[in-house]
C-alpha positions as CSV (number, residue, x, y, z in Angstrom):
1,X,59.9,88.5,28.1
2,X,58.3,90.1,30.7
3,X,54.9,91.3,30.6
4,X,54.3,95.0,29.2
5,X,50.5,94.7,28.5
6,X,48.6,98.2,30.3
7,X,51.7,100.5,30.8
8,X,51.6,103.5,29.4
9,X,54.3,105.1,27.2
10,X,55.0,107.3,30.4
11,X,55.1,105.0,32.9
12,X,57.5,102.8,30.7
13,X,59.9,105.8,29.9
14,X,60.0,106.4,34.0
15,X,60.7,102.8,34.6
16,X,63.7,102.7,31.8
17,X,64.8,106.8,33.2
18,X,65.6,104.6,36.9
19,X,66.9,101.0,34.8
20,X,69.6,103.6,33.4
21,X,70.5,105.5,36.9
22,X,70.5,102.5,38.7
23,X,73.1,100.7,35.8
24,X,75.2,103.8,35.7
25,X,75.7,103.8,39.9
26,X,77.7,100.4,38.9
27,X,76.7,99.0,42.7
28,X,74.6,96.4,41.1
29,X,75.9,92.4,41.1
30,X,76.3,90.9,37.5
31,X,73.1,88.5,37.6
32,X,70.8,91.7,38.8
33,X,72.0,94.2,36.2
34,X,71.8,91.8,33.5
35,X,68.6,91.3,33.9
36,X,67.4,94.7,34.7
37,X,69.6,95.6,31.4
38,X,67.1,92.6,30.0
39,X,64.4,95.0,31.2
40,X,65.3,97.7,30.5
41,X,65.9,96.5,26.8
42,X,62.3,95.3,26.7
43,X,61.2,98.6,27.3
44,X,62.9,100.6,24.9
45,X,61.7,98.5,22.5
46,X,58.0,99.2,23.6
47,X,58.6,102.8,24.0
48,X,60.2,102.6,19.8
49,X,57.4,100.7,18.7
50,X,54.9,103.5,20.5
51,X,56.5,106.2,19.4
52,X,56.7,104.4,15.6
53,X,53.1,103.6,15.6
54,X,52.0,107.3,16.8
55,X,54.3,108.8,14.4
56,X,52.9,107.0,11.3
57,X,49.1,108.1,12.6
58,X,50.6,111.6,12.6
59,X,52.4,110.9,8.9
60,X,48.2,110.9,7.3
61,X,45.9,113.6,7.8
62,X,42.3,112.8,7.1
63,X,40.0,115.0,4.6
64,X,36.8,117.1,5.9
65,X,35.5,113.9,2.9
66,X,37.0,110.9,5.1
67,X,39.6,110.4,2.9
68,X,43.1,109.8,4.0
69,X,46.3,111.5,2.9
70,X,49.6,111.8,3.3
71,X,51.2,114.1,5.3
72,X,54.4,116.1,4.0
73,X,55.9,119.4,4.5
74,X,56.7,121.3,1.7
75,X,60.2,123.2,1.3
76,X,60.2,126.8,1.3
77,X,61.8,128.0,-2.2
């Protein structure tokens, strides 16, 4: 697995944005777009878990008090 250590959410999204165009031109020899598919596989799964860990910081709100609680939105009746 290649390395993934310092890029930013951004700079992996970009990186997967030209993984897809460059699978989808269909001008790229068997042994290069599997492993760019490889690639571009790793980062989606970097980009899931970012977007997963950001989302359950957003899911608790913390209290003027410190303490933590969970975040909801309640259904207009």
């Amino acid at each position: 697995m290649s390395k993934l250590t310092g890029l930013s959410f951004e700079e992996a999204m970009e990186e997967l944005e030209k993984i897809v165009d460059k699978l989808e031109e269909g001008d790229v020899p068997l042994e290069e777009a599997i492993n760019t598919y490889k690639r571009g596989m790793e980062l989606s799964k970097f980009c899931h878990d970012k977007l997963k860990n950001v989302e359950e910081q957003l899911a608790e709100i913390v209290q003027d008090n410190g303490q933590k609680e969970a975040f909801s939105i309640g259904e207009e009746e």
